[in-house]
C-alpha positions, 0 to 999 in steps of 0.5 A, spaced: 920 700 945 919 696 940 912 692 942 909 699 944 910 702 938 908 694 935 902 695 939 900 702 936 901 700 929 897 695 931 891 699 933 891 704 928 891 698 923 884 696 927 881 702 928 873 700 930 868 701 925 864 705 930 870 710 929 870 710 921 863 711 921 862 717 926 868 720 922 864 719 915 858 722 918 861 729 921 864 728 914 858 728 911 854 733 916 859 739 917 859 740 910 851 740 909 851 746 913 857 749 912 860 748 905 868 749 903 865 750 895 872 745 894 874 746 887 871 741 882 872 740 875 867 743 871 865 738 865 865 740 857 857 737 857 856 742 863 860 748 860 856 747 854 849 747 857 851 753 860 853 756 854 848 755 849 844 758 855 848 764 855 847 765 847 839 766 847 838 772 843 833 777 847 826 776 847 827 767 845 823 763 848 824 756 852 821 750 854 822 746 860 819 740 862 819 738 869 819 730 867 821 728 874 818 725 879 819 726 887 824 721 888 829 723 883 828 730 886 835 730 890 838 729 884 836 733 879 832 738 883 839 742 883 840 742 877 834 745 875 835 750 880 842 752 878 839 753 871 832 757 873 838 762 876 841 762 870 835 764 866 833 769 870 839 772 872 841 773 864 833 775 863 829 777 857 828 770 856 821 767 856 820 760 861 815 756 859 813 750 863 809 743 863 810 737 866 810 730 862 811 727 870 804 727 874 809 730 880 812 736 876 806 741 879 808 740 885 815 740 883 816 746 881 812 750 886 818 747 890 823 749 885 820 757 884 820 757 891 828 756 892 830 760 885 826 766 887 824 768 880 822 775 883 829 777 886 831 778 878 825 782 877 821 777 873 814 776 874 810 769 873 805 771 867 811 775 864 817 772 864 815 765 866 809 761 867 807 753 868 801 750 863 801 744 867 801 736 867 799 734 860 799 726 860 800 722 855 807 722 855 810 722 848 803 724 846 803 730 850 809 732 846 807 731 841 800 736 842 804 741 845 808 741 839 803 741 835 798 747 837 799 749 845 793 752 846 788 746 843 793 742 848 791 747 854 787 754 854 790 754 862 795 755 865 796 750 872 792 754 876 787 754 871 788 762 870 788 763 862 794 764 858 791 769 853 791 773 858 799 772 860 804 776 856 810 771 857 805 767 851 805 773 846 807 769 840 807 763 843 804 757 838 808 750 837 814 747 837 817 752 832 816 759 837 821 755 841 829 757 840 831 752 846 827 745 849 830 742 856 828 737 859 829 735 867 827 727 867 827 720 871 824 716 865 827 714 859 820 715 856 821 722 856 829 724 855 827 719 848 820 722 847 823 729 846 827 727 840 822 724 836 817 729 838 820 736 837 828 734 835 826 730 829 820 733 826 822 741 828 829 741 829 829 744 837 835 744 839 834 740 846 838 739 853 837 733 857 839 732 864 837 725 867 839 721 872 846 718 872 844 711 871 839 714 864 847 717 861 849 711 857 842 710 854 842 717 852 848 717 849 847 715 843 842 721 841 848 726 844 853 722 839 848 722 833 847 730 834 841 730 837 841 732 843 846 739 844 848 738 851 847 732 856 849 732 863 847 727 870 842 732 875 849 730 879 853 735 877 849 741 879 855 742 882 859 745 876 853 749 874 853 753 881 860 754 879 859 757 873 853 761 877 858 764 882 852 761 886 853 756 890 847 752 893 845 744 894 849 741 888 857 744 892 854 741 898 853 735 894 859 735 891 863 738 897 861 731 901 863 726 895 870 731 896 871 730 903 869 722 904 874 721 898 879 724 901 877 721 909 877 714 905 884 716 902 887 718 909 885 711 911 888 707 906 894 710 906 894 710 914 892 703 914 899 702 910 903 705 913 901 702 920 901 694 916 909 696 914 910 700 920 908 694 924 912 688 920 919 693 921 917 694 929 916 686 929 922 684 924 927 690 928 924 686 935 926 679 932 933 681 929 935 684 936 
């Protein structure tokens, strides 16, 4: 009896790779297509984002600049698409877009296709518009801030801005109550704080890629930037949407793989323990 169970613990002790990573990969597939939205704490930093939001009076405008590329799409496009949901659900706000990253056109087709403005009653040219990709970077900003329309007359699509409502009133930096900023370049997360923070004071909200927080760090704790956040924890803003989407999945794998990971070790030192008892009771007899 002994040997045997010495055998089981040895087994389970040396389960096979294969084995492991057939489990971690149900463990990332069933919850990306049926999430369980898993509870996950919710962030200062993400609370505060979502309240400085929330405290828009009526009628305030916003500017957003899609500074992201492609690739850090997985990452910060859900954050951006539980913000936008916020924006138009609260409503009465203005959104106005640009793009500092060559790829923020074509992203923010993507991401108007997944928020869908219009199931919130707002209108492109009313509620929100795109001016488009203006390069330059820091210089861009610096144009925009300035004077919008002698940045650009158009908006992405080449359609005039005089023409759209959503741009009443809209001149420079200073018609803005709130700027956020979505990047994967530190040219951009910096460049907003020299160009409209420092010279305009514009309360400012960064989401950035998770390896960019600590670069960024120094502007949160100087003040000048309200609320940063990784576009990682999109997740916690869902939550606070009440409309769970990619960010839950995202956060539901890292939950479930954590806790298969746990299992496994705590497995593994019950079978390690198990087996030296089998094998010292086997000697002792």
């Amino acid at each position: 009896m002994n040997l045997k169970m010495s055998t089981l613990w040895r087994r389970l002790e040396d389960i096979p790779r294969e084995v492991l990573y057939a489990l971690f990969l149900i463990a990332f597939i069933i919850p990306m297509l049926n999430p369980f939205g898993l509870p996950i704490p919710i962030s200062a930093d993400v609370r505060k984002w979502f309240q400085t939001i929330d405290a828009l009076p009526p009628g305030s405008a916003i500017m957003i600049d899609m500074g992201y590329s492609a690739g850090g799409e997985p990452e910060l496009g859900p954050y951006a698409a539980a913000v936008g949901h916020h924006i138009f659900k609260k409503g009465k706000l203005k959104s106005i877009y640009m793009a500092t990253s060559i790829d923020g056109v074509q992203l923010f087709d993507l991401l108007m296709g997944e928020v869908k403005p219009e199931q919130y009653g707002a209108k492109y040219g009313v509620d929100y518009v795109h001016i488009g990709y203006i390069a330059g970077t820091e210089t861009a900003m610096a144009a925009v801030g300035k004077d919008i329309r002698a940045t650009t007359s158009t908006d992405y699509k080449r359609n005039p801005l005089d023409q759209m409502s959503v741009m009443e009133g809209i001149k420079d930096a200073t018609s803005f109550k709130l700027l956020i900023c979505y990047t994967t370049g530190g040219d951009q997360s910096e460049g907003w704080v020299r160009q409209w923070v420092t010279p305009y004071k514009t309360p400012y909200l960064s989401s950035v890629l998770a390896l960019m927080i600590p670069t960024m760090l120094p502007y949160y704790k100087a003040g000048q930037i309200v609320s940063l956040v990784s576009g990682a924890t999109a997740g916690q803003y869902e939550l606070l949407n009440k409309l769970p989407a990619r960010g839950i999945k995202s956060a539901d794998v890292v939950s479930v793989t954590h806790l298969l990971i746990f299992a496994f070790v705590v497995l593994g030192n019950i079978a390690y323990y198990a087996r030296k008892a089998s094998e010292g009771a086997k000697k002792g007899g």
